[in-house]
C-alpha positions in Angstrom: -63.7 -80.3 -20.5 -65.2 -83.2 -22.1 -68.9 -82.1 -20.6 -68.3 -79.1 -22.7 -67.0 -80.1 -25.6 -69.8 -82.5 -26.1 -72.5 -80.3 -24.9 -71.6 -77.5 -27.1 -71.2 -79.0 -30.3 -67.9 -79.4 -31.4 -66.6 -82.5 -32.5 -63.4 -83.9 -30.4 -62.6 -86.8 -29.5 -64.1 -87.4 -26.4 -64.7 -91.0 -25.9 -60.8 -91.0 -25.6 -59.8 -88.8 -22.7 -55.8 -89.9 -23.5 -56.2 -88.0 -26.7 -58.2 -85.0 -24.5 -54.9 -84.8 -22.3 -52.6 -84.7 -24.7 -54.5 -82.0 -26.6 -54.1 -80.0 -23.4 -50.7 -80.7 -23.0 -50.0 -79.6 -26.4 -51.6 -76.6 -25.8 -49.9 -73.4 -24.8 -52.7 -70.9 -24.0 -55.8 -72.0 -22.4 -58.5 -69.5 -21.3 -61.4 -70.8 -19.7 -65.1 -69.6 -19.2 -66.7 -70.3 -15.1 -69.9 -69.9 -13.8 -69.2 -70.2 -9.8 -68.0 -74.1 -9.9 -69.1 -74.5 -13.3 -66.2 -75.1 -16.7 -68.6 -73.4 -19.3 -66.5 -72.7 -21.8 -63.0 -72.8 -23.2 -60.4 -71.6 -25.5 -57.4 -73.6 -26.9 -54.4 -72.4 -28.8 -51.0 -73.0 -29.5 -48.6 -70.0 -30.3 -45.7 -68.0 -30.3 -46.8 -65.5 -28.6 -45.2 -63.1 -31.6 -46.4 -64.0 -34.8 -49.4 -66.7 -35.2 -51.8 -67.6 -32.9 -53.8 -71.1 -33.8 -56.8 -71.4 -32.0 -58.1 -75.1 -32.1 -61.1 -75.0 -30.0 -63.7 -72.8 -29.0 -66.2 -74.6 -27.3 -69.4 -73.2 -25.1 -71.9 -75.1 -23.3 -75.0 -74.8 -25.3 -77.2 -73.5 -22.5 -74.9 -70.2 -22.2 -74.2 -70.1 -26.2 -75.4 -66.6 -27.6 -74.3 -64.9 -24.3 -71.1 -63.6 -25.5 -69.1 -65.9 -23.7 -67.4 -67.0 -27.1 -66.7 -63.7 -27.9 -65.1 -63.3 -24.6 -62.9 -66.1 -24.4 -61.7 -64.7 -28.0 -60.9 -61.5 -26.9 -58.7 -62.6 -23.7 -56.8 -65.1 -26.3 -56.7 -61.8 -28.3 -54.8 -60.1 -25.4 -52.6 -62.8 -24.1 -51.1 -62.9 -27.6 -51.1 -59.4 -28.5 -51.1 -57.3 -31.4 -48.5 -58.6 -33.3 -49.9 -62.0 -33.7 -52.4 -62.8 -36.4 -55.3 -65.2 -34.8 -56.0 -68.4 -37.2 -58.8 -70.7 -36.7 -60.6 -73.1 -38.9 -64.2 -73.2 -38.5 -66.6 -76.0 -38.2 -69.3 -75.7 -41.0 -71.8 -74.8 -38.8 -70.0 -72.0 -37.5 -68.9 -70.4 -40.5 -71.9 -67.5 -39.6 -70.5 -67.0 -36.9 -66.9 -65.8 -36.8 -67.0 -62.9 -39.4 -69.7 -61.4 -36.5 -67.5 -61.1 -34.2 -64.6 -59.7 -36.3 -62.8 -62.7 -38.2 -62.0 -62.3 -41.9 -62.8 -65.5 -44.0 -59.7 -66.1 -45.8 -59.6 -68.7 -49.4 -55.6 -69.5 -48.9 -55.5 -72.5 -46.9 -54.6 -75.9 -47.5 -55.3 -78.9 -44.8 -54.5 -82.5 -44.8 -57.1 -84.7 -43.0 -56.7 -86.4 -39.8 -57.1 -90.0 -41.0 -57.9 -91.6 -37.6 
């Protein structure tokens, strides 16, 4: 997981593989992205499975990035949690192209307070 976190861009903690684990953990719906042996790419969310769907990571080696692997992985969390649950992400600035292609509304009425460590 970490080999794919840190090859594909996002930023996670991945000097401190405690953390990783407990992220995982956490986590209630994990879909993952294989080429034969190969972790290539994941999806992480936690949900209810009814109303709201938070997905926290979606991370893709940068050698299979603009495959449609991202867009995969988004559309089997789409399915596990079905069509009465909203999918919520936040997106890292330099993805912010990215998700309205592949069918995300941009919304203005969030709020966050900042991890301080």
């Amino acid at each position: 997981m970490i080999e794919v976190y840190d090859s594909s861009g996002i930023k996670r903690p991945t000097k401190d593989s405690d953390r990783i684990t407990k992220m995982y953990k956490n986590s209630n719906l994990i879909i993952t992205a294989w080429l034969n042996n190969e972790l290539i790419g994941i999806s992480r969310s936690i949900t209810d499975f009814c109303y709201a769907c938070y997905l926290s990571d979606l991370a893709v080696k940068s050698e299979y990035q603009k495959e449609g692997i991202g867009r995969q992985l988004i559309k089997l969390t789409e399915k596990e949690i079905g069509k009465q649950t909203a999918l919520i992400l936040l997106s890292a600035p330099l993805a912010m192209e990215y998700y309205p292609k592949i069918g995300f509304d941009k919304v203005e009425n969030g709020f966050i307070i900042r991890r301080t460590e």
